[in-house]
N, C-alpha and C positions, 0 to 999 in steps of 0.2 A: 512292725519290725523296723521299718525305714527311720520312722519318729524316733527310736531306741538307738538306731546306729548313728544319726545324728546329733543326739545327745548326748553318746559317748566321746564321739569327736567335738564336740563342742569343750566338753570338761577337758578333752588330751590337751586341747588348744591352751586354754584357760589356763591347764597347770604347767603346759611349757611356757606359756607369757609371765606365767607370775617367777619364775626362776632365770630371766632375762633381764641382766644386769642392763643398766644406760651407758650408752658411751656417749661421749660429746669431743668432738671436735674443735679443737681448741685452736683457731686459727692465730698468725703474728705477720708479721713484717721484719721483712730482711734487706739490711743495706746494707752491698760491700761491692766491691771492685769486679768485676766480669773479664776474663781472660780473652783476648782475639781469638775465633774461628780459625782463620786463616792468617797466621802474626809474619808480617811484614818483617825481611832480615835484619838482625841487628846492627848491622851498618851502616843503616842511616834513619838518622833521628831528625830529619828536616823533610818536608817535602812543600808542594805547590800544586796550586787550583788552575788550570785553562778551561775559561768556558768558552762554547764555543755554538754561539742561537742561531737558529733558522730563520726563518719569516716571523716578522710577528704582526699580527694581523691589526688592522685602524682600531682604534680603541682598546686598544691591552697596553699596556703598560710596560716598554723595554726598561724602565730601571728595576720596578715591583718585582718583573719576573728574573730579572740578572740578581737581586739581593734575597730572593726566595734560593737560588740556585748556589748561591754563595755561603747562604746561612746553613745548608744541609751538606756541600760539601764540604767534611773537615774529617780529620784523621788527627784526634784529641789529642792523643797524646806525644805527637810529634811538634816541631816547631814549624809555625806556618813564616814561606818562606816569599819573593818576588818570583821568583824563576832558580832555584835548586833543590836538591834532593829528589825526593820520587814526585813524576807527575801527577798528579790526579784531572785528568781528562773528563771534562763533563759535555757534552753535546746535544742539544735540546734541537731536535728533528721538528722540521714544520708541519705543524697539525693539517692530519689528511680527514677528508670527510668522504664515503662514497655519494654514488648516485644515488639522490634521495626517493623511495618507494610509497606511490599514494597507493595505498592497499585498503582493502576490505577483511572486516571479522565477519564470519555467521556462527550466531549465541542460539540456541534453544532456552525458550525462556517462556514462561505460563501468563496467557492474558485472559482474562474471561474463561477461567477452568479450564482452557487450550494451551496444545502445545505449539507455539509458532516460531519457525525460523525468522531472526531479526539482523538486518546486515549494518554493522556500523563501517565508520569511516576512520582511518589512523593515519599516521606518517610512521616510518622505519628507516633507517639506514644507521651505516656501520661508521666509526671517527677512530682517531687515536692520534697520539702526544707525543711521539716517541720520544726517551729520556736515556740517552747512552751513555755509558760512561769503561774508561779503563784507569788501569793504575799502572804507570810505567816505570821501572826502575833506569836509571841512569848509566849508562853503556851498554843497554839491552834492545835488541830490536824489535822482537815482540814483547805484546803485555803481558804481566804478571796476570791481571786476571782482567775480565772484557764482558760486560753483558746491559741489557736493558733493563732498568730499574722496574718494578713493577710489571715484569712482562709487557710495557708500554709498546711494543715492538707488533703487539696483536691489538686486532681491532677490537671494538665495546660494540655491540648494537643499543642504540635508542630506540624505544617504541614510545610516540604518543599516547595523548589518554582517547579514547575513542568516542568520538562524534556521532551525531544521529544523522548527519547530511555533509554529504560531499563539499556543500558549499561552508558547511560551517566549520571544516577542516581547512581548507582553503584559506578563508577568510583568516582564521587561528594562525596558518603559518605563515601569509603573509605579513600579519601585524607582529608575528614575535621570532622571526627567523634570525635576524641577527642579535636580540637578544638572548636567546635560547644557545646558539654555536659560543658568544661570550662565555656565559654562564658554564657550557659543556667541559668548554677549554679549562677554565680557572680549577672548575674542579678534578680535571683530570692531572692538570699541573700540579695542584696540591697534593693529591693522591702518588705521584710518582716520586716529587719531590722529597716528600717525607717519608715514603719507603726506600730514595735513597739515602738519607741521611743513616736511617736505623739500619738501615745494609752494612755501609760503613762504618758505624759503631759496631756492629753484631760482625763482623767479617775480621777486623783492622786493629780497631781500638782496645785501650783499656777504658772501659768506661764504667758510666755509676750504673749500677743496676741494682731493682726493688722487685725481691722477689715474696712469695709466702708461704709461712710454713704450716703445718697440718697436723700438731701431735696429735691424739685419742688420748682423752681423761676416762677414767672410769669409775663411774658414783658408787657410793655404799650402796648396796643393796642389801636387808633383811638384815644375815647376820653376817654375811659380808665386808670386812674393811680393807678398802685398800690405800693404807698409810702410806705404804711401801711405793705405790706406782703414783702415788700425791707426789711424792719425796722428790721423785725420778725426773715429773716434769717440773718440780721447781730447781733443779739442778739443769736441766734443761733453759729454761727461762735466764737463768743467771748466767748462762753460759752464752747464749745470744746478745744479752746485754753489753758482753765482752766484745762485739764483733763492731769495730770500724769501720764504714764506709770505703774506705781506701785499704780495709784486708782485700788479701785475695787466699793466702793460707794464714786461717784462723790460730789465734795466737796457745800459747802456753796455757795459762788458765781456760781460756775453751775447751781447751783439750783436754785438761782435767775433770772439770764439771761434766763432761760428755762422758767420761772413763766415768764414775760415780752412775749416773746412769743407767751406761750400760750393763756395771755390775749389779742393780738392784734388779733391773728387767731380766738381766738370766737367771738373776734366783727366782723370779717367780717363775722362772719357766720351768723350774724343777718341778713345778707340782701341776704343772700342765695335765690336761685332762679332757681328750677331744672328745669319749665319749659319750658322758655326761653333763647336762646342765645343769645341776647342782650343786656343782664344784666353783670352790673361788676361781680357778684361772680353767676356766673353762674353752671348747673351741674358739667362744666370741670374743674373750678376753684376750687369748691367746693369739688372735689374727692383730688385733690391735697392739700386741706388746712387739709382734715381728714388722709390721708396719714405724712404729716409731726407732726400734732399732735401724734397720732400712735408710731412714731417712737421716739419723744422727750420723750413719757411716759414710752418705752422699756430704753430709756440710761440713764431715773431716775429712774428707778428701781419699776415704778408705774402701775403693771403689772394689776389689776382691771382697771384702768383707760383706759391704755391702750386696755383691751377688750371692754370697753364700747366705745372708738370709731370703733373700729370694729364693734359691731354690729347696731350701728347707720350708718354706712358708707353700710354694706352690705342693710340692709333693705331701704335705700335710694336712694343708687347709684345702686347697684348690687351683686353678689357673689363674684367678682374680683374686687372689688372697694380699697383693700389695697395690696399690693403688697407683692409676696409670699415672697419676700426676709425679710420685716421685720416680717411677720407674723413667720417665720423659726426664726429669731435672738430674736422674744419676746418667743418664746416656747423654746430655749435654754438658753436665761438667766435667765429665770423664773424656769426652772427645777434646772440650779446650783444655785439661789437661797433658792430654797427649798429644797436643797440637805444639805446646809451647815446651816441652819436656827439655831438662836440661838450662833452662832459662824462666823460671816461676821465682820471681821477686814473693816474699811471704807480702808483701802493701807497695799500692801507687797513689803517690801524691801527685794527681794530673789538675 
């Protein structure tokens, strides 16, 4: 009887796979202009760099590390000035290291079919970089905005790799202790440096930004055609082709090709059909036609819309019926949206 119920489940399987259409994910590349987080008032279109270093320890390099600091602070789309407009305050805090801890591991570990406690030898202790920065507007006494790049303000702990003998720890951090604290620095410096720059782009700037998109194609299957959802993403395709680097609200013809689109994907939703799989626009079909609607509403800038199929797709299909990637890129352009409201140039030529 067991062998009979799992060979009926075998054929239910069998006959639900063979009426399960492919979908393919058809990834692209998107270049166009990225809106400020946090957009700086329109009043002033100049600003300026103060850096301002700490210690820098024998062997680091005060030029390397002032043109590292230099090259990440910028605010692109303003003009860079000597000494006007907004400040941008950078301050590279002197690398702190604590007290450094010769410690001990004990590993359980099998030798000769035994279980034996084995004690190795390490170094630990905790460093950081700190990389502060504000942005100050001109006849204002506090800053506009104030924080440490990278969190660099908290400490890192370093653990060694671990030694079989005290002495061979020893020996290790004598021969490489200021090579090692070098080495720590550079890269923590690199590390904050460059999450300030992208701060400052991501906070401040208009900048270039690459992002990607994620239609769902869906194969013939049996008797199956889907001409109609081919059609949709090459009107889709044609319509990205349209998008400039330097858009930020995608032009006329975008907008039309997207409209074409979206009207063929609502007609196929007419014949939607969650509860069977052997319907052309079937549940799985149909999670995929509200997923690329979704995402055409987020790159038109039509962020109501855009929720309303979400919440037709959740109460339909499920709670994961739209995919967290676009659900993330509609709640980030709709914030820089409403960040800069009232002042959204349709393209920046920076």
């Amino acid at each position: 009887m067991k062998k009979i119920l799992l060979l009926i489940a075998f054929v239910i399987t069998i006959a639900n796979q063979s009426f399960a259409q492919r979908l393919d994910k058809e990834k692209g590349r998107l270049k166009y202009t990225q809106l400020p987080l946090t957009p700086l008032p329109e009043d002033f279109t100049q600003y300026w760099v103060n850096i301002d270093l700490g210690y820098i320890f024998p062997g680091d390099s005060k030029t390397e590390t002032l043109n590292k600091i230099k090259n990440a602070a910028s605010i692109s789309h303003l003009e860079k000035t000597t000494n006007e407009g907004v400040e941008l305050l950078v301050r590279l805090e002197t690398y702190y290291k604590s007290e450094v801890v010769f410690g001990t591991v004990k590993k359980d570990e099998k030798r000769d079919d035994k279980s034996v406690t084995v004690t190795y030898y390490n170094v630990t202790f905790d460093y950081k970089y700190p990389l502060y920065f504000e942005i100050n507007l001109p006849g204002e006494v506090d800053p506009l905005n104030s924080g440490f790049s990278n969190n660099s303000n908290q400490m890192v702990t370093y653990e060694s790799k671990l030694f079989k003998t005290s002495k061979e720890r020893n020996d290790w951090w004598n021969a490489n202790y200021s090579t090692l604290q070098g080495n720590l620095r550079t890269a923590l410096l690199n590390a904050n440096v460059s999450k300030l720059g992208n701060s400052l782009d991501n906070l401040y700037s208009y900048s270039k930004n690459s992002n990607y998109t994620e239609f769902v194609a869906v194969k013939k299957f049996k008797k199956f055609e889907y001409n109609d959802l081919d059609l949709a993403l090459e009107k889709v395709k044609a319509a990205i082709e349209e998008i400039s680097e330097n858009d930020i609200v995608f032009n006329d013809k975008f907008t039309a090709l997207m409209d074409e689109a979206i009207v063929i994907w609502n007609k196929a939703l007419e014949e939607s059909d969650l509860e069977s799989k052997k319907t052309r626009i079937n549940k799985k079909v149909t999670e995929a036609i509200y997923n690329n609607l979704c995402l055409t509403y987020v790159l038109m800038s039509e962020f109501e819309k855009a929720d309303e199929v979400i919440k037709i797709a959740q109460e339909t299909i499920g709670k994961r019926a739209i995919d967290s990637y676009i659900e993330s890129f509609l709640n980030d352009r709709r914030a820089r949206f409403e960040a800069n409201e009232g002042r959204i140039p349709a393209s920046y030529e920076g």
